[in-house]
C-alpha distance (Angstrom), angle and dihedral (degrees) to the residues before:
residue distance angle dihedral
X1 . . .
X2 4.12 . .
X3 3.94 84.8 .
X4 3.59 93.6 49.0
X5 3.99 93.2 49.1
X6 3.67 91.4 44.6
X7 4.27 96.0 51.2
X8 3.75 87.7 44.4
X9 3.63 95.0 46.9
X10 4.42 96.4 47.3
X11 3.98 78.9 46.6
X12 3.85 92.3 54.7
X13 3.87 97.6 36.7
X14 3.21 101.2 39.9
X15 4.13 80.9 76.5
X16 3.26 105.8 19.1
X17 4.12 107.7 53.1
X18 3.45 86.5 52.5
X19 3.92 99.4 60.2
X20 3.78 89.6 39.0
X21 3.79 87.5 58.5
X22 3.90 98.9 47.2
X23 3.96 78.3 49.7
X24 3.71 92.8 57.2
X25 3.79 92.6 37.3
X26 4.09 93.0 52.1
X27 4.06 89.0 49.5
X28 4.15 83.3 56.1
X29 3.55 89.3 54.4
X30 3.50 107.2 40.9
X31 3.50 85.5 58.4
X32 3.53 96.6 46.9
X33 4.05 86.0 53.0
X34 3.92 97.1 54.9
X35 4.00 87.3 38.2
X36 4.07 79.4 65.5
X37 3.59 124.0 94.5
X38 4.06 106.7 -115.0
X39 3.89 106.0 -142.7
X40 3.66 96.7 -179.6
X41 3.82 145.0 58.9
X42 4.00 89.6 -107.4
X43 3.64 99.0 30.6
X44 4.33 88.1 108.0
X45 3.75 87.7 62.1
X46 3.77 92.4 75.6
X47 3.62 97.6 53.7
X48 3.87 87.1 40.4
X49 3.70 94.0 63.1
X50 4.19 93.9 42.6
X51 3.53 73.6 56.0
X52 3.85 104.4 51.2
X53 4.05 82.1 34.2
X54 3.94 86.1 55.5
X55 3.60 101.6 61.9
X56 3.82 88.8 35.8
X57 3.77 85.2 67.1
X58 3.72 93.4 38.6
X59 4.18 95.5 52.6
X60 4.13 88.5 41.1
X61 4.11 88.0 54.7
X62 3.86 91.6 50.5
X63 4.07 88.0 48.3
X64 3.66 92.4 42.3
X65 3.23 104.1 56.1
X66 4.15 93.3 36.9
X67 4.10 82.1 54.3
X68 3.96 94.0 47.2
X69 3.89 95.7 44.9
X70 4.37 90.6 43.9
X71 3.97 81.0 42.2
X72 4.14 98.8 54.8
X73 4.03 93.1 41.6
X74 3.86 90.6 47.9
X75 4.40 101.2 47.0
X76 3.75 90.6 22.0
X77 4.25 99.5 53.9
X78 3.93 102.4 -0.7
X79 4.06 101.7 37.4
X80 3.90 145.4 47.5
X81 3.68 94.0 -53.9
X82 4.12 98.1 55.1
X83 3.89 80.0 82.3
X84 3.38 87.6 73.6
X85 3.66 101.5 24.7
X86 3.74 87.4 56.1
X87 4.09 90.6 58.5
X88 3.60 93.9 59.1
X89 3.52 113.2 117.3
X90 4.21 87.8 -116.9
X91 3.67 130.5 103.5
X92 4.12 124.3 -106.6
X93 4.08 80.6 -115.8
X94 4.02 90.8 55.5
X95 3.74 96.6 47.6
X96 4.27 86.6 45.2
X97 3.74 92.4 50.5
X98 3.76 95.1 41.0
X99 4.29 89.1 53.7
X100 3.69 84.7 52.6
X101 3.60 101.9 43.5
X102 3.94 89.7 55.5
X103 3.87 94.5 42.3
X104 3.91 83.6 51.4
X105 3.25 94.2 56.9
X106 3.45 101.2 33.3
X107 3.55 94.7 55.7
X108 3.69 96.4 47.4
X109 3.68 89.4 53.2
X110 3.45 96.8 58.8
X111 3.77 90.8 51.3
X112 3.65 90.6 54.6
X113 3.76 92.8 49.6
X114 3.90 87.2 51.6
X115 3.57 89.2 46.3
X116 3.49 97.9 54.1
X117 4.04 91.9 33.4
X118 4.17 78.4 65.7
X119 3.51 95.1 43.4
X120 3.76 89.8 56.3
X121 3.41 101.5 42.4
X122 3.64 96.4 52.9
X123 3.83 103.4 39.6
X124 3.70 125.3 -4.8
X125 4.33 84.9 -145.2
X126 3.78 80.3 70.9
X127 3.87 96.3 114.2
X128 3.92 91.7 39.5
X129 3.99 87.7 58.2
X130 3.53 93.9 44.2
X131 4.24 96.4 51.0
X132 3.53 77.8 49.4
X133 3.42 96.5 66.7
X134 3.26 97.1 41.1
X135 3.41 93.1 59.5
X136 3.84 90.8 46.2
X137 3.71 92.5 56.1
X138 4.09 84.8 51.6
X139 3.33 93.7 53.6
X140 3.64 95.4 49.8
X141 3.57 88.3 47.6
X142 3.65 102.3 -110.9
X143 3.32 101.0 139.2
X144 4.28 100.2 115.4
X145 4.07 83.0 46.2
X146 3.86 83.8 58.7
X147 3.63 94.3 41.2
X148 3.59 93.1 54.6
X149 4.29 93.8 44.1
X150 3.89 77.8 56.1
X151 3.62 97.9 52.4
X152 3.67 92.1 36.0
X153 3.99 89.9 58.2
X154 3.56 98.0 49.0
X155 3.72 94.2 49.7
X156 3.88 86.7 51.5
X157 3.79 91.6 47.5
X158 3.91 87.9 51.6
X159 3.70 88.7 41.4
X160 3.69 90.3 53.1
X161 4.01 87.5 46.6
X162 3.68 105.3 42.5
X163 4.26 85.9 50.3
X164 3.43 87.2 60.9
X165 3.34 98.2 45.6
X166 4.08 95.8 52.7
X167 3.66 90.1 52.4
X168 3.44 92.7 59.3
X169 3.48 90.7 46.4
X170 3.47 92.2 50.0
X171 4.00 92.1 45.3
X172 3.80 79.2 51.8
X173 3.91 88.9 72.0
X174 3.59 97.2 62.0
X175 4.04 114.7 94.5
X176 3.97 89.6 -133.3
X177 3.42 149.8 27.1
X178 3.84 87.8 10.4
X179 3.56 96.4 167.5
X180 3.84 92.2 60.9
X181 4.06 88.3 45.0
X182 3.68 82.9 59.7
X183 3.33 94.2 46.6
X184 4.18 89.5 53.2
X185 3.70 99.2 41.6
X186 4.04 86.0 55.1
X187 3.80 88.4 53.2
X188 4.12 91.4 38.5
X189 3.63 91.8 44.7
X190 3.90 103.9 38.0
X191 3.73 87.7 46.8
X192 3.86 93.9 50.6
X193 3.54 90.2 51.8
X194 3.85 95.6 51.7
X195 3.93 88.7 50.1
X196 3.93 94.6 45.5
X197 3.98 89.2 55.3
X198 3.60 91.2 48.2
X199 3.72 96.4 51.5
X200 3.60 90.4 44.4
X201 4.05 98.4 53.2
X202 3.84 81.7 39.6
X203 3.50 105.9 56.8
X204 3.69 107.0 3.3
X205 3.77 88.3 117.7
X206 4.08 93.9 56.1
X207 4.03 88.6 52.3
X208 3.32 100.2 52.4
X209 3.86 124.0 80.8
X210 3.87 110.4 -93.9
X211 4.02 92.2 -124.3
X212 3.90 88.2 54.9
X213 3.62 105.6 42.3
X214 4.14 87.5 48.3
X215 3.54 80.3 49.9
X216 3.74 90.8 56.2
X217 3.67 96.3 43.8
X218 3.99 90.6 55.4
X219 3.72 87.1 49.3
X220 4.06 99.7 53.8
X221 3.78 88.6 39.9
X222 4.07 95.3 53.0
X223 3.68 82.8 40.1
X224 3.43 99.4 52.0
X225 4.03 102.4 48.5
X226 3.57 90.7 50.9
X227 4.22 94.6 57.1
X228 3.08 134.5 64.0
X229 3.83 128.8 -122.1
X230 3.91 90.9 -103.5
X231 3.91 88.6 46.6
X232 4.10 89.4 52.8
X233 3.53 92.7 44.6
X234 4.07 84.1 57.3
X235 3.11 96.0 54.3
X236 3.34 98.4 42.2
X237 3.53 98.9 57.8
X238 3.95 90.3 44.5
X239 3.57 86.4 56.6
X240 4.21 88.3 57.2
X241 4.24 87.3 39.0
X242 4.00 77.7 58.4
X243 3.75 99.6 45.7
X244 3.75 96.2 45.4
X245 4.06 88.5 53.4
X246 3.57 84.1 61.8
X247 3.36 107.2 51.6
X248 3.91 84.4 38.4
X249 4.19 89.5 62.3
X250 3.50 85.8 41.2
X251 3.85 98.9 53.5
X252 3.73 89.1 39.6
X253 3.70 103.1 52.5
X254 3.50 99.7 36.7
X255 4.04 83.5 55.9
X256 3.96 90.9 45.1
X257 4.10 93.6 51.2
X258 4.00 85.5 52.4
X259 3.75 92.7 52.3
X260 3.76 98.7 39.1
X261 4.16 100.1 45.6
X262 4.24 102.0 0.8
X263 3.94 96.0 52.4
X264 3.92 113.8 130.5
X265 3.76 115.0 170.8
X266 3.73 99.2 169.7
């Protein structure tokens, strides 16, 4: 499993770091350039293109490292090399989690690097402010709310991964164009989802039995005047820490039965 996180990570890196430092490094100067003095009529075109230059980087690292992640699950598990991949002495589960491990990381990485790319090129007291609100939110004793924003993030990143990744696998089934199936079942699936949640906040109430959604009401009102704010906020984001496992173990099994008894790489 360690070998299979570390050969997936140099493959992903190897690209990726790169871009997310030229992204960092073109924030520093495009400050730098409207921190200048312009002398002349045209001296604001200068800054104006390290500007336009700036968010050229910063679109091309979010498509990069989409592309490279997609990329590695496709030739590694779906493609040519899943004849060799497959001989490894690892386990369907392994190669999953080690996919989504990387793409975890990977993606969170090149949030951070836009994050701090923003930070830089609007104020250079950017990291001062934000260590000050960290420490604020110690102080105030914030820390669990943190810890579960953290969890909650990672979970979504995976979520976002491992939806992906069944698609593909699903795409995968089709005798031809499978690529383009993927594409559709992410846009038939992603869609159903959206329109199952909205029918389900919308008329949740009306399909449930009277008795039990009175019930329910009773419940969140008891529950709600003996919390505080902080204490529904808690709970509330436990409740999307829970929801996002699920679709998680969804995502990731459906995915694993595919590889283990659906595979086809013919």
């Amino acid at each position: 499993m360690l070998k299979l996180l570390k050969y997936e990570w140099k493959a992903c890196a190897r690209i990726c770091l790169p871009l997310y430092g030229v992204l960092i490094l073109m924030s520093f100067v495009t400050h730098l350039l409207y921190s200048i003095p312009q002398n002349s009529t045209f001296g604001f075109m200068l800054p104006a293109i390290s500007s336009m230059l700036y968010m050229g980087v910063m679109m091309a690292a979010f498509v990069v490292t989409a592309v490279i992640l997609i990329q590695r699950f496709y030739k590694n598990l779906l493609g040519s090399e899943g004849y060799l991949m497959f001989t490894l002495p690892v386990t369907v589960t392994q190669h999953l989690l080690s996919k989504t491990i990387i793409a975890v990381v990977m993606i969170a990485l090149s949030g951070i690097a836009a994050f701090l790319s923003i930070g830089i090129f609007a104020d250079m007291s950017f990291g001062t402010l934000f260590v000050d609100m960290i420490k604020g939110v110690a102080r105030s004793g914030g820390l669990l709310f943190g810890l579960e924003l953290l969890v909650l993030a990672v979970l979504g990143i995976a979520d976002m991964a491992l939806f992906v990744y069944m698609c593909m696998a699903l795409g995968h089934l089709a005798g031809k164009h499978r690529l383009l199936m993927s594409v559709v079942w992410y846009v038939v699936l992603s869609t159903a989802v959206q329109v199952l949640l909205l029918l389900v906040m919308m008329g949740g109430g009306n399909v449930m039995p009277e008795a039990l959604a009175d019930a329910m009401v009773r419940w969140l009102d008891s529950t709600m005047q003996t919390i505080t704010p902080m204490d529904a906020a808690h709970l509330m984001l436990r409740f999307c820490c829970v929801f996002e496992l699920i679709s998680d173990a969804v995502c990731f099994l459906v995915t694993r039965w595919i590889l283990t008894h659906k595979l086809n790489l013919e």
